[in-house]
C-alpha positions in Angstrom: -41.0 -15.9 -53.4 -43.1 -14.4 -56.4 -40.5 -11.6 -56.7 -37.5 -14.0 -56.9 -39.2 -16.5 -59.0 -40.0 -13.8 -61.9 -36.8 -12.1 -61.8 -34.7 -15.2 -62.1 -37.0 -15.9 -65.3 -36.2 -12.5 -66.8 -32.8 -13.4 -66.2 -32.6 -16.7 -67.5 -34.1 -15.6 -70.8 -31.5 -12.8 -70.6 -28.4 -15.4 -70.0 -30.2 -18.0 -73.3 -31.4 -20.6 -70.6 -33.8 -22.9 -72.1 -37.7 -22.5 -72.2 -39.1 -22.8 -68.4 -41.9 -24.9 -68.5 -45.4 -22.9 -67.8 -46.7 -23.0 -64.4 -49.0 -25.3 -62.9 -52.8 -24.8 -64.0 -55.3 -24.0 -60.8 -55.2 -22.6 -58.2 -51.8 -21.9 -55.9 -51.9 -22.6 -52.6 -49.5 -19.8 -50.9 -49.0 -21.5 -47.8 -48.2 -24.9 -49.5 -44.5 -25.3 -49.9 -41.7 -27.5 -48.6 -41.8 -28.4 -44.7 -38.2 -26.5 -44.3 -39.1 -23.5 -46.2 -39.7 -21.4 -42.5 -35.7 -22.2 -42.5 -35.1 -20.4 -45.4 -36.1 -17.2 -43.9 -32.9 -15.2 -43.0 -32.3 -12.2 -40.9 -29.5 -10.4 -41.3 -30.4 -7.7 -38.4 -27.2 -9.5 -36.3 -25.0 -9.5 -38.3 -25.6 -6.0 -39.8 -25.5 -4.8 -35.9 -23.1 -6.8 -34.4 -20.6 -6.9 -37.1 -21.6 -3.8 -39.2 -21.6 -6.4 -42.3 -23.4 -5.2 -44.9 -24.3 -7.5 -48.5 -22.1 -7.1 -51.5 -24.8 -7.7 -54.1 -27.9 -6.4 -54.4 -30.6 -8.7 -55.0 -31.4 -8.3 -59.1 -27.7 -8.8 -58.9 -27.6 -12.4 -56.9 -30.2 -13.3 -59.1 -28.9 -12.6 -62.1 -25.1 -14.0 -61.2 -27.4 -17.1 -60.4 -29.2 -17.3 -63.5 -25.7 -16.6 -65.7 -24.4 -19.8 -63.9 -27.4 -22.2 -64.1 -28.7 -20.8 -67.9 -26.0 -22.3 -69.9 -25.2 -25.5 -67.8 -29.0 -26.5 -68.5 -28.7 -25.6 -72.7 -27.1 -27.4 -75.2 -24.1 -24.7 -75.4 -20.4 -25.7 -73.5 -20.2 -24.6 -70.3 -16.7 -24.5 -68.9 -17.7 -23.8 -64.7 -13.9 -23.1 -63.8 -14.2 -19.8 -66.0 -17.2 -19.5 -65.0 -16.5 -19.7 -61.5 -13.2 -17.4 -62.0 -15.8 -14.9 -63.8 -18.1 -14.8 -61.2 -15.5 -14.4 -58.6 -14.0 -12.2 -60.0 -17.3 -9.6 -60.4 -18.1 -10.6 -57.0 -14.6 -9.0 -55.7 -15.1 -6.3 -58.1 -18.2 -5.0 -56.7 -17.3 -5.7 -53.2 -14.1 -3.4 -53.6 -15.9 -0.8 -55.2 -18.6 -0.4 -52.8 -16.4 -0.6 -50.0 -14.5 2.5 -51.4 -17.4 4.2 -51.9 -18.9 3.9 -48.7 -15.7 4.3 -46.7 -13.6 6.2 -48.6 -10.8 3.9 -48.2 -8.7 3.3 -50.7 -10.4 5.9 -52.8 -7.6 8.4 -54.5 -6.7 12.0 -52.8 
């Protein structure tokens, strides 16, 4: 969760989200944490055997397509979310067409 949390905070200066507020003083407990958060956990083992699905984005990627979304919603600039959305959408298929093509070959020219 370390991982996630720092990266989305190097992307969130990146996208001009406002100031985070500084982390809790003392000590952290690492177990302590919502009572769902065991939940959270998700194995994609299945689905990568079963269906041969493989993810689109990588995860600097998911983070910072989060952190473009949630940065200027929470400042003072306008935030139009259709465009937004559209944008995001849009890089999502992007990557997702390119990487299939490049794995597969498919579609790639001859």
């Amino acid at each position: 969760m370390g991982e996630l949390a720092a990266e989305f905070l190097r992307r969130w200066e990146v996208h001009g989200g406002p100031p985070a507020a500084p982390p809790a003083a003392g000590p952290q407990d690492p177990d302590a944490g919502p009572a769902e958060r065991a939940s959270l956990a998700i194995d994609s083992s299945a689905a990568r055997r079963e269906l041969r699905w493989r993810p689109v984005l990588r995860f600097s990627e998911a983070v910072d397509l989060t952190a473009a979304w949630y940065a200027p919603w929470a400042s003072d600039r306008p935030f139009d979310a259709r465009a937004g959305m559209r944008e995001q959408i849009e890089t999502y298929q992007r990557l997702a067409a390119e990487r299939y093509r490049a794995r597969t070959g498919v579609g790639s020219a001859a």
